[in-house]
C-alpha positions in Angstrom: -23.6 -6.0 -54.5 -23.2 -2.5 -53.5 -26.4 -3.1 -51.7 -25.7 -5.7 -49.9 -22.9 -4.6 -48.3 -24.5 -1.2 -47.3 -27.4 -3.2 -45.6 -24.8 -5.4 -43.6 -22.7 -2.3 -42.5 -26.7 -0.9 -41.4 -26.9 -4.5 -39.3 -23.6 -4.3 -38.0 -23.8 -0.5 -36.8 -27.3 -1.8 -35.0 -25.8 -4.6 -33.4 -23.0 -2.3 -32.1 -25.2 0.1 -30.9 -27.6 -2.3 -29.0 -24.4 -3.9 -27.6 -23.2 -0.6 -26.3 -26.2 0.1 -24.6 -26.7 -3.1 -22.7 -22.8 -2.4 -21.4 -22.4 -0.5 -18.7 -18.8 1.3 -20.0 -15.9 0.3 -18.0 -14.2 3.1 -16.2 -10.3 2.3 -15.1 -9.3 3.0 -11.6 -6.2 3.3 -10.5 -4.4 5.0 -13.1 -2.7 7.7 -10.7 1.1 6.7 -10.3 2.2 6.2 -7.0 5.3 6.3 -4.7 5.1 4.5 -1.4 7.1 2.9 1.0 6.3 -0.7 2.6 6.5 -0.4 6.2 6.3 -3.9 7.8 6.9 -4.5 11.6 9.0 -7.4 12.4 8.7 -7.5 16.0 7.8 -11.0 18.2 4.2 -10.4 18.3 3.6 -11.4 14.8 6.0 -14.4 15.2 2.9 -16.7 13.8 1.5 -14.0 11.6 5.1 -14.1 9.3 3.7 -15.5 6.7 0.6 -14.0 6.2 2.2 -10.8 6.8 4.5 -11.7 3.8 1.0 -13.0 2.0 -0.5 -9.8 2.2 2.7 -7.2 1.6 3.3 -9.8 -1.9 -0.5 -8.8 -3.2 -0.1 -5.5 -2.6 3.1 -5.5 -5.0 1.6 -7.3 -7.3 -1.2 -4.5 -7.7 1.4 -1.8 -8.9 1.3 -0.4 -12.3 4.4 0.3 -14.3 4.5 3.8 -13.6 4.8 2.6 -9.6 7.6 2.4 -7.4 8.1 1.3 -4.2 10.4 0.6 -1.0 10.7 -1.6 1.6 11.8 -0.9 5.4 11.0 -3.6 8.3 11.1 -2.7 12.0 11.3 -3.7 15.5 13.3 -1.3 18.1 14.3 1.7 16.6 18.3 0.6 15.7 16.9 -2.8 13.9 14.8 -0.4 11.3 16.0 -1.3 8.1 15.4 -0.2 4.3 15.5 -3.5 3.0 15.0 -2.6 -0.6 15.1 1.0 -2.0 12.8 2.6 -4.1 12.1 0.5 -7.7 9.7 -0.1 -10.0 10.5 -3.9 -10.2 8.3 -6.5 -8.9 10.7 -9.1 -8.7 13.2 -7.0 -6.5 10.3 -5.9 -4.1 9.5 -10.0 -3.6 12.3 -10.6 -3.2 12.8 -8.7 -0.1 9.4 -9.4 1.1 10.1 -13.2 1.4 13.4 -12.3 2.8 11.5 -10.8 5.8 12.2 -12.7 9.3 10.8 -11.7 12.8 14.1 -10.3 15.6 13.2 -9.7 19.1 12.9 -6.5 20.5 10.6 -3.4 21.2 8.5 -1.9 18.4 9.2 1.6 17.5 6.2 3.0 15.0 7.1 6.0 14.8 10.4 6.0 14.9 10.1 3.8 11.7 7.3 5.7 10.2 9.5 8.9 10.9 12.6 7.3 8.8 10.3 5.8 5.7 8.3 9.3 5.7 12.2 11.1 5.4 13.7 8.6 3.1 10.1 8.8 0.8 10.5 12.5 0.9 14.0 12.5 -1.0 14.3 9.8 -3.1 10.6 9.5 -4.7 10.0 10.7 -7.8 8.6 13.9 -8.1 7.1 14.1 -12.1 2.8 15.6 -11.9 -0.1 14.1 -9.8 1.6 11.4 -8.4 0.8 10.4 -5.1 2.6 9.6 -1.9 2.1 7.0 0.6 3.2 4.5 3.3 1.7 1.3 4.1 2.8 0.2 7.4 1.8 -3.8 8.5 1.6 -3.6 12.3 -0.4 -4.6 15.7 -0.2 -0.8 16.7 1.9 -1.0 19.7 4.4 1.3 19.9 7.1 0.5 23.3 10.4 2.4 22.1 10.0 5.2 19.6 11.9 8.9 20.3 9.6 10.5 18.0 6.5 12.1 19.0 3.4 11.7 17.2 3.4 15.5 16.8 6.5 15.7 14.7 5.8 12.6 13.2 2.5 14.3 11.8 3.7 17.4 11.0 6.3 15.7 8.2 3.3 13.9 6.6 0.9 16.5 6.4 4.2 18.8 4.9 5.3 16.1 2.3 1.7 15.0 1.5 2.3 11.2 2.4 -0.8 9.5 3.5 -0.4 6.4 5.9 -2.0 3.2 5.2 -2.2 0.4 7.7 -2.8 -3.0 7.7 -3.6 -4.0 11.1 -2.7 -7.6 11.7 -2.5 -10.0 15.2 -3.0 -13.3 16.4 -3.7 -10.8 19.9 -4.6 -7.6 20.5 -5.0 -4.4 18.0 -4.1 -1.4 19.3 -5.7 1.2 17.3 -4.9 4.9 19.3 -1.5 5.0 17.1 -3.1 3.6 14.1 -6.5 5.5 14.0 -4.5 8.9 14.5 -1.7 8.0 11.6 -4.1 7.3 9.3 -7.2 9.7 10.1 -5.0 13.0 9.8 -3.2 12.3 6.9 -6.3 10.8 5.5 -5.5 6.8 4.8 -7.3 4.1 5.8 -7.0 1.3 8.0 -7.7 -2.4 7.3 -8.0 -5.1 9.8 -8.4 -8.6 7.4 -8.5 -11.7 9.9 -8.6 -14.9 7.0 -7.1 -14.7 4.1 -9.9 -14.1 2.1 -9.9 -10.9 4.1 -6.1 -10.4 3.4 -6.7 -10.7 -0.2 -9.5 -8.3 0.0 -7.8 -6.1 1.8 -4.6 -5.8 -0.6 -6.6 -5.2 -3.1 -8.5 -2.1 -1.5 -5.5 -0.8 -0.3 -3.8 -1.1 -3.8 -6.6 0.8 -5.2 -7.2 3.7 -2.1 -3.5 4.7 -2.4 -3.7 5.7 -5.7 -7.0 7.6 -5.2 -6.2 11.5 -4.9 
């Protein structure tokens, strides 16, 4: 008896072993909790990108881990910037104000709202160990109204250590001067999807580069 079961522990430590080699071990990514703010132009020139736009913000929530929170401010001229949900760590709250997005006339103001978000992120997020700060901002890049200059606006995310993300989304034009320089000084990344393959994609890179240190 006792030999029997000492050959079938023998069989089952093989088995493990040769199991264990032909597995590549799975390494999590991800892990680094993150506070970010949701920064969604809702100007008239993504009228007919709404609900893509709202496609796209909605995957990116869905990627946050429980030790995540999150915001939400939409824009179009600088007094229709709004904080449309303030900063929680509940999924259901953040959809909820994502699918409450609608689209108002008037000029866009980037800055301006990235100035606000970048302010508001800098006060209320929390402020425990290695977490990481960002803002994902869901634009065309045209700027017409902000009072901020890029200078100052830069100078606040380089000093509060908030990287800028940007989804860059038309049925038109891009315009990437704004965009390029937001994201390539504080060191974010930009992502133009077209189809929503390339939406999906994209939430999902985004998800995990803003919790890369």
């Amino acid at each position: 008896m006792k030999r029997s079961l000492t050959a079938g522990l023998l069989l089952t430590l093989v088995f493990c072993l040769a199991a264990s080699a032909q597995e590549p071990a799975v390494q999590k990514v991800g892990t680094t909790p993150v506070s970010y703010g949701l920064v969604i132009d809702n100007s008239g020139s993504l009228r007919t990108m709404l609900d893509k736009v709202i496609g796209v913000v909605t995957d990116i929530v869905d990627g946050n881990g429980s030790d995540d929170e999150a915001f939400l401010v939409t824009f179009v001229d600088t007094p229709k910037i709004v904080l449309r949900q303030e900063f929680t760590d509940s999924k259901p709250e953040l959809h909820d104000a994502v699918q409450n997005m609608f689209i108002e006339g008037g000029q866009t103001a980037i800055l301006d709202a990235v100035k606000i978000s970048a302010d508001y992120l800098s006060k209320s997020a929390r402020t425990d160990a290695g977490r990481a700060r960002a803002l994902v901002v869901v634009t065309d890049g045209e700027d017409r109204e902000s009072g901020s200059k890029i200078e100052d606006v830069i100078k606040l995310l380089k000093e509060q250590n908030i990287r800028v993300f940007v989804v860059a989304m038309s049925d038109g034009k891009i315009f990437t001067k704004l965009i390029d320089r937001l994201t390539k000084v504080t060191g974010g990344t930009k992502f133009s999807p077209k189809t929503r393959t390339d939406l999906t994609a994209a939430a999902a890179q985004l998800s995990a580069a803003i919790r890369t240190r």
